[in-house]
C-alpha positions as CSV (number, residue, x, y, z in Angstrom):
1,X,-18.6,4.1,6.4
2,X,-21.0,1.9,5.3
3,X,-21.6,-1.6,4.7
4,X,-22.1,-3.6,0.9
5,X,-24.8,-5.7,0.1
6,X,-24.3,-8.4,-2.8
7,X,-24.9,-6.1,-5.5
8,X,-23.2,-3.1,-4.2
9,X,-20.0,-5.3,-3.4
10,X,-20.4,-7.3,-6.9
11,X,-20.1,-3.8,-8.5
12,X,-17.0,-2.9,-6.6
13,X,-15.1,-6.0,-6.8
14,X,-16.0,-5.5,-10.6
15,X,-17.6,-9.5,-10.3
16,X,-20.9,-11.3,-10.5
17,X,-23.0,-11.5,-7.4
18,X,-23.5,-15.0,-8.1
19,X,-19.6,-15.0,-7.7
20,X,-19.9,-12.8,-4.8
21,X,-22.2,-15.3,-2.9
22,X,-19.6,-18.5,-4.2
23,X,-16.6,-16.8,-2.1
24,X,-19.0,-16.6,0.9
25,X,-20.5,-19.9,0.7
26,X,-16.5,-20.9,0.8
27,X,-16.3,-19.0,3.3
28,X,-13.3,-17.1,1.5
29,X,-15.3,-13.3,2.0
30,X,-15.6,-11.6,5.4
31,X,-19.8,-11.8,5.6
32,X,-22.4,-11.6,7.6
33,X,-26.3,-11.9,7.9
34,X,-28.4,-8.7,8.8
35,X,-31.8,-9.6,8.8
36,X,-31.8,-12.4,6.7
37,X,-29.2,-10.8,4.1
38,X,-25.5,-10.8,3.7
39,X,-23.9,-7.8,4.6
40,X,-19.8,-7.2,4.2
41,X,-18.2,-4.4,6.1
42,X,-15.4,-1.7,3.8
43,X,-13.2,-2.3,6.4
44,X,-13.0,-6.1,6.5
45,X,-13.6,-6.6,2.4
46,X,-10.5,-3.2,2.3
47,X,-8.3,-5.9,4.7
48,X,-9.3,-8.9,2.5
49,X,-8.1,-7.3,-0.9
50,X,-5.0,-6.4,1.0
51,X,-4.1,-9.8,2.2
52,X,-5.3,-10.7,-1.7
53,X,-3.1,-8.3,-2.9
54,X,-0.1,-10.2,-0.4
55,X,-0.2,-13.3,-2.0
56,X,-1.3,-12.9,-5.7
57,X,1.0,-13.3,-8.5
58,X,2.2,-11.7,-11.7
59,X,-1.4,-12.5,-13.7
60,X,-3.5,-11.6,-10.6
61,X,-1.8,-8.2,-9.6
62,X,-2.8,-6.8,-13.3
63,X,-6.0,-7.9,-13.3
64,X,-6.3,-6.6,-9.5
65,X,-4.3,-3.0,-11.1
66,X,-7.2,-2.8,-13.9
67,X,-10.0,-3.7,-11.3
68,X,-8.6,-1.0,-9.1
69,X,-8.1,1.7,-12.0
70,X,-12.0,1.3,-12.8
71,X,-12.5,2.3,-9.5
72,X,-10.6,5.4,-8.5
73,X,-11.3,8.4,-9.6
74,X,-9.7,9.5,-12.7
75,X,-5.7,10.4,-12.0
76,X,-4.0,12.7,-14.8
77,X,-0.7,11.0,-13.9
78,X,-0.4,7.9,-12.3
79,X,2.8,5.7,-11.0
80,X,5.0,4.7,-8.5
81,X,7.4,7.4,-9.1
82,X,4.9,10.0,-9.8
83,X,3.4,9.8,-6.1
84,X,7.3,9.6,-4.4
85,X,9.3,11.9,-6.3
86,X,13.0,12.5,-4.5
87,X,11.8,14.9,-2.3
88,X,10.3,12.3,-0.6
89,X,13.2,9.7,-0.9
90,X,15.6,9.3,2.2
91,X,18.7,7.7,1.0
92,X,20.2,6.5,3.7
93,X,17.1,6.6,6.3
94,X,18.9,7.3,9.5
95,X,16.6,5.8,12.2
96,X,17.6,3.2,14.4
97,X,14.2,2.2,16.0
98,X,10.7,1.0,15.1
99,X,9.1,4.2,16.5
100,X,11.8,6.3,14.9
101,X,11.1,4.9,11.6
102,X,7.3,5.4,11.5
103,X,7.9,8.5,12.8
104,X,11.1,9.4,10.1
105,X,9.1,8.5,7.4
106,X,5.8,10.1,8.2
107,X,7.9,13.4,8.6
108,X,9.1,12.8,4.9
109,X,5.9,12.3,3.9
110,X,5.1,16.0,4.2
111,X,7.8,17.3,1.8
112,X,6.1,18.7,-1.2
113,X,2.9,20.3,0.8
114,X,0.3,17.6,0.2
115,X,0.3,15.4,3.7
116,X,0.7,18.0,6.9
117,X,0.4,16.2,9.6
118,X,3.2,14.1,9.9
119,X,2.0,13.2,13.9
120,X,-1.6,12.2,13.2
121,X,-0.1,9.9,10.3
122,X,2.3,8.6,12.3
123,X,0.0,7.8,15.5
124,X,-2.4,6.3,12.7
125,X,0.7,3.6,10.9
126,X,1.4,2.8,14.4
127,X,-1.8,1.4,15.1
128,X,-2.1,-0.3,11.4
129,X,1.6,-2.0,12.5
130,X,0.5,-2.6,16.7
131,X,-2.7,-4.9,14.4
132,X,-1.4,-5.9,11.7
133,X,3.1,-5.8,10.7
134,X,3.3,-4.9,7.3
135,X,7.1,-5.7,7.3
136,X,7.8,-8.3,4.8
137,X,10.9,-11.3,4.9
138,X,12.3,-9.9,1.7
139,X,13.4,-6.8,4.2
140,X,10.7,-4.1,3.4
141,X,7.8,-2.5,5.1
142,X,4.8,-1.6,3.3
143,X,3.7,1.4,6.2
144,X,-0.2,2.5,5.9
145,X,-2.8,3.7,8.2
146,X,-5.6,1.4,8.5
147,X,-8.3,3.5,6.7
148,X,-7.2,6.4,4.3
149,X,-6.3,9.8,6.2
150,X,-8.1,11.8,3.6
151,X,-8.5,14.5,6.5
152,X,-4.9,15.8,6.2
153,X,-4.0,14.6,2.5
154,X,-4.6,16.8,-0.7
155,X,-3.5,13.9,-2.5
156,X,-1.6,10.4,-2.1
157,X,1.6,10.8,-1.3
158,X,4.8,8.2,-1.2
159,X,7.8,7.8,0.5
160,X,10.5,5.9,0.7
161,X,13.5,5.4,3.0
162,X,16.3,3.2,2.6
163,X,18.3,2.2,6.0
164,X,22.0,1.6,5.7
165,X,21.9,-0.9,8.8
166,X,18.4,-3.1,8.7
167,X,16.0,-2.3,11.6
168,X,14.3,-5.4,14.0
169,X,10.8,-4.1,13.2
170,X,8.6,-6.9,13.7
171,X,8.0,-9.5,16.3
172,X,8.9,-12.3,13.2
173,X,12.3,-11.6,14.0
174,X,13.0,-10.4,10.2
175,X,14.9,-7.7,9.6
176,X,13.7,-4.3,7.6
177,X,16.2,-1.9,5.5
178,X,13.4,-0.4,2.6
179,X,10.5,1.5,4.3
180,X,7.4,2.7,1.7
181,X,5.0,4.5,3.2
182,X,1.9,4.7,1.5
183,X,-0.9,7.9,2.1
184,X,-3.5,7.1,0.2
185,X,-6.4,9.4,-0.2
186,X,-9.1,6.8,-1.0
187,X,-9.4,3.1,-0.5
188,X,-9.1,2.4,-4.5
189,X,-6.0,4.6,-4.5
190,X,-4.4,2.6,-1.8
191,X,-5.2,-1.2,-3.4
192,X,-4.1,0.5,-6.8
193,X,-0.6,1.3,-5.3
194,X,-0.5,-1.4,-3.3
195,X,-0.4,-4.3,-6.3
196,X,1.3,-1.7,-8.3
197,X,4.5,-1.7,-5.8
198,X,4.0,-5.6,-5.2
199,X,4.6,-6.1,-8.7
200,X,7.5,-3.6,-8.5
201,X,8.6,-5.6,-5.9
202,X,8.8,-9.2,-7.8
203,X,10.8,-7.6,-10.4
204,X,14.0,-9.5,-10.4
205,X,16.9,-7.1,-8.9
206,X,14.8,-4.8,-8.2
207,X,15.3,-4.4,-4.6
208,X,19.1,-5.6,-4.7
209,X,19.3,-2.1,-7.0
210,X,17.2,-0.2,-4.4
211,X,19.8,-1.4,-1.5
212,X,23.1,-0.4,-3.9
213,X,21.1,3.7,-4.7
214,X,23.7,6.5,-3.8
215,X,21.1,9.2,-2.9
216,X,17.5,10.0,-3.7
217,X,17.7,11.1,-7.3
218,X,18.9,7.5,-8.2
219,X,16.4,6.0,-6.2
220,X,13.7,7.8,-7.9
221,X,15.6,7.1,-11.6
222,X,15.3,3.3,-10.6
223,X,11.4,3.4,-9.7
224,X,11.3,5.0,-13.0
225,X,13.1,2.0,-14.7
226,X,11.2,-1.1,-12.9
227,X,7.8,0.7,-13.4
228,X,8.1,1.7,-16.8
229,X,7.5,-1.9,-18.1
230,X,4.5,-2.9,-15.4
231,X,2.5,0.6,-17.7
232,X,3.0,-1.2,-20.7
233,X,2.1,-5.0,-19.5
């Protein structure tokens, strides 16, 4: 991994530098100096766009979406439901503990041949969740390893699991019933899904409809439905 200098980080943030060197004299950019020149790390600028990503709205998550699209590689079919299709749906999601979750839904994660090893990814969302919760207060999880597990992933992969009975799976004392996990096989990938399923997420009813899904198939039908007017925004 290595680290951006203005111009290469201007080019992947699709901005100016001049912009580039504005957010750090605001001290709004993880930077620092290496020999008398700003250097940013992938990992901390990869943690900043997610924490962007966290509290952008409508406006910002499409402009973050087309930023993101310019950067990944190009996908012949690319959404939401395309990535979890209902093999990788769990409707209800039986686990009753943190660990079992993570693990649960890393194990789901493998149907369809393109993520196989369920135990490596799970170790790896642990960690991500031990430094950094991903559970929301709207009741769902957002599970992702910290860096992209390109190592045992032929692609990215989705899942989803829907608990019948809301699991204590953070320290903020909020409760979590809707589990995505997210295998991304590059960092672009992962932002791309990321505001992609945030804006999902905003949707009014969306996740009220998630919680009332009989099975899989209806699950995937309704991912289908809220997504399908986000690809023509």
């Amino acid at each position: 991994m290595e680290d951006f200098d203005i111009a290469a980080l201007a080019a992947y943030l699709h901005i100016t530098p001049d912009q580039v060197l504005k957010l750090v004299k605001q001290d709004k950019l993880p930077a620092r100096r290496v020999g008398g020149e700003f250097r940013f790390s992938e990992a901390e600028i990869h943690h900043w766009l997610e924490a962007r990503i966290g509290i952008s709205d409508e406006q910002q998550l499409v402009k973050f979406e087309a930023a993101f699209h310019r950067a990944e590689p190009a996908h012949p079919l690319w959404s939401i439901a395309d990535f979890c299709p209902p093999e990788r749906i769990a409707v209800p999601l039986n686990s009753r503990t943190r660990g079992s979750a993570i693990r649960d839904m890393c194990q789901l994660a493998t149907h369809g041949g393109l993520m196989w090893d369920a135990v490596a990814m799970a170790e790896a969302v642990q960690a991500r969740e031990d430094l950094h919760p991903t559970a929301l207060d709207n009741g769902v999880a957002l599970l992702h390893p910290r860096r992209p597990q390109a190592s045992i992933l032929s692609d990215s992969v989705i899942a989803l699991g829907i608990a019948p009975q809301p699991l204590s799976f953070s320290s903020s004392g909020h409760l979590t019933d809707i589990f995505f996990l997210i295998c991304s096989f590059d960092d672009a990938v992962h932002l791309r899904i990321l505001a992609r399923l945030s804006r999902m997420l905003g949707s009014p009813g969306f996740l009220e409809s998630l919680r009332e899904c009989s099975g899989p198939a209806a699950a995937h039908a309704l991912l289908l439905e809220a997504e399908q007017p986000l690809t023509e925004s």
